[in-house]
VOBA-275527 format. One record per residue (C-alpha): x, y, z; residue number from 0. Coordinates in steps of 0.1 Angstrom, whole numbers, padded with zeros to 4 digits, always signed. Each point is the difference from the previous one (the first is absolute). Layout:
<dokols>
DOKOL     x     y     z   k
DOKOL     X     Y     Z NUM
...
</dokols>
This chain:
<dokols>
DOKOL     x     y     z   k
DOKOL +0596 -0275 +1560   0
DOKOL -0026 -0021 +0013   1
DOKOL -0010 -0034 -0014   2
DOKOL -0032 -0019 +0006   3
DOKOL +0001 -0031 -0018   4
DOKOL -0030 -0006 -0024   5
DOKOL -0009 +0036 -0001   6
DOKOL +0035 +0011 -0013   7
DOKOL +0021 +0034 +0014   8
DOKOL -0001 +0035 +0009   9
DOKOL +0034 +0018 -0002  10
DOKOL -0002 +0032 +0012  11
DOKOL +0030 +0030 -0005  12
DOKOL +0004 +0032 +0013  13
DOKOL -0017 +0014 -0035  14
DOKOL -0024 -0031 -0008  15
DOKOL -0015 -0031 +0006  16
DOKOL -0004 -0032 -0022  17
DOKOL -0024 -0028 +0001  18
DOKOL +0019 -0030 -0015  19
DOKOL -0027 -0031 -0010  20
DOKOL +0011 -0034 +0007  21
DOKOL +0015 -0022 -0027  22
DOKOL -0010 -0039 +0000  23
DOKOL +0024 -0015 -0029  24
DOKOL -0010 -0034 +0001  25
DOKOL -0036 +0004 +0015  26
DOKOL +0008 -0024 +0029  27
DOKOL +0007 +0009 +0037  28
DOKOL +0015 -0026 +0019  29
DOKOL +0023 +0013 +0025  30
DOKOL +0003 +0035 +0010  31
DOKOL +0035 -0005 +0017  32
DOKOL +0023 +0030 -0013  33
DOKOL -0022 +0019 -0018  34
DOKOL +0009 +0029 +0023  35
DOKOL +0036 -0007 -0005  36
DOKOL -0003 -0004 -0035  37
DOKOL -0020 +0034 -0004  38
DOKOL +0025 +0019 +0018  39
DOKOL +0030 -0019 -0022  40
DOKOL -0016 +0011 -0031  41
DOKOL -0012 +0034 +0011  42
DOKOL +0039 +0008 +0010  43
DOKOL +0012 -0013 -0035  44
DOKOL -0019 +0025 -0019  45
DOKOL +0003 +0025 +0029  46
DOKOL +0043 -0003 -0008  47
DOKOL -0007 +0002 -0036  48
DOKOL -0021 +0035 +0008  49
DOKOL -0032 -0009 -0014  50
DOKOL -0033 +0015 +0012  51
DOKOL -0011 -0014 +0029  52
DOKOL -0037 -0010 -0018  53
DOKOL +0024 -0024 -0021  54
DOKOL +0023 -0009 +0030  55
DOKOL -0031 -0011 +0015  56
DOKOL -0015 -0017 -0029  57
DOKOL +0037 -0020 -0003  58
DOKOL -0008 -0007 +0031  59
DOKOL -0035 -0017 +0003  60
DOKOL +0012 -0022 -0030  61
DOKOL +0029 -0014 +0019  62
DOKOL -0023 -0004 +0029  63
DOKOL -0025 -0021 -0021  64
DOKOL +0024 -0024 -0011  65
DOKOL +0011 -0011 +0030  66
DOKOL -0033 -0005 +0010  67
DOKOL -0011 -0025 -0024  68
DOKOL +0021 -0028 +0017  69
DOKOL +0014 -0012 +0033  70
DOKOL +0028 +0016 +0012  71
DOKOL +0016 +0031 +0000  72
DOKOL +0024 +0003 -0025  73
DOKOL -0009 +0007 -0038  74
DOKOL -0002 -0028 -0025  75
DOKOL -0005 +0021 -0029  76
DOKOL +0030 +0024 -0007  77
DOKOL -0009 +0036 +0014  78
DOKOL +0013 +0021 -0029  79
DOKOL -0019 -0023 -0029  80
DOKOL -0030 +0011 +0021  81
DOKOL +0011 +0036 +0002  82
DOKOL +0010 +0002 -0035  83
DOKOL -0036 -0006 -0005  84
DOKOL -0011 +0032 +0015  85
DOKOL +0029 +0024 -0013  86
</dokols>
């Protein structure tokens, strides 16, 4: 998996690889502290519940965006409402 910012993922397996677009929730960037962290968290949770990694990655970017639309970084929105979303 590799993320760069703004111009989303590539995850690449053995068999395939994935481009995974960004996700801005709230249109705002204001602090990009733990957006990595908060990728990775969300790409693990659907990675232990053995979805496809195109939809790990895509549960991914949206945690990632929301942690990214305020200072700080820990999540003021809570993570499954905003994966709920997307399942």
């Amino acid at each position: 998996m590799l993320t760069r910012g703004a111009q989303g993922a590539v995850i690449v397996s053995r068999d395939d690889a994935h481009f995974v677009a960004a996700q801005v929730v709230p249109n705002r960037i204001v602090d990009s502290t733990g957006a990595g962290d908060l990728y990775a968290a969300g790409f693990l949770f659907g990675l232990g519940r053995n979805f496809d990694l195109k939809r790990c990655g895509q549960i991914g970017a949206v945690c990632a965006s929301e942690v990214i639309s305020h200072i700080g970084a820990r999540p003021e929105t809570q993570l499954s409402v905003l994966v709920d979303t997307i399942l």
